[in-house]
N, C-alpha and C positions, 0 to 999 in steps of 0.2 A: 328299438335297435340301438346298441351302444355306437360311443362316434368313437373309442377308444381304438386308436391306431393299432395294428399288431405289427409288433417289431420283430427281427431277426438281428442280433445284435443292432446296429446300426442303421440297420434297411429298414425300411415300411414294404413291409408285403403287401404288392398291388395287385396280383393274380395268383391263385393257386386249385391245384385241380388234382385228386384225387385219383391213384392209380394202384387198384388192389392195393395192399398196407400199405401203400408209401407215397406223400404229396409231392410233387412236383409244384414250388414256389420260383416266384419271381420278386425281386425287392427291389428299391429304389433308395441311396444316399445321395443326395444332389451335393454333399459337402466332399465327397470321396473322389477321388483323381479317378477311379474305375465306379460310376455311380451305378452300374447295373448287373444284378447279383444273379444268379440260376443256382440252385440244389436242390436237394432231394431231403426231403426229411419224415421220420419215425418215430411212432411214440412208444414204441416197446424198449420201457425203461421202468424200474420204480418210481419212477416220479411223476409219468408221462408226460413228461415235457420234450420240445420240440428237437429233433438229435441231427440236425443239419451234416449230411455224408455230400460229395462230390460236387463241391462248392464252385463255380468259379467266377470272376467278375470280369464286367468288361467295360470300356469308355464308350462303344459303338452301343447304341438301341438296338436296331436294328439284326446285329451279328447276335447278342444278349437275347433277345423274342427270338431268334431261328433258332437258338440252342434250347430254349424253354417247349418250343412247339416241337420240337424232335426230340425232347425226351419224353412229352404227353402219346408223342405219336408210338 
């Protein structure tokens, strides 16, 4: 198993889960004033790389995990 972090610009992706085409991520920057990230991302692209849509961050954990768990929901 690789230990190679996956990034999302800046964040380390610590959670993500799979919802028909499109994941729902969670990232962490601990150097970021807003360290905890939630989007949605797609790989229908030429290049299939990661296309991060309705991005937002926040300082609160807690508010950050309810937005992540209500859009898996």
């Amino acid at each position: 198993m690789s230990k190679e972090k996956r990034m999302l610009g800046n964040y380390e992706i610590t959670q993500s889960i799979y919802i028909g085409d499109k994941e729902v991520v969670f990232g962490v920057d601990t150097k970021d004033p807003h360290p905890f990230m939630v989007c949605y991302c797609d790989y229908h692209n030429p290049l299939s790389a990661a296309w991060p849509t309705e991005g937002v961050a926040y300082d609160d954990y807690l508010e950050a995990m309810q937005i992540f768990v209500d859009r898996v929901h």
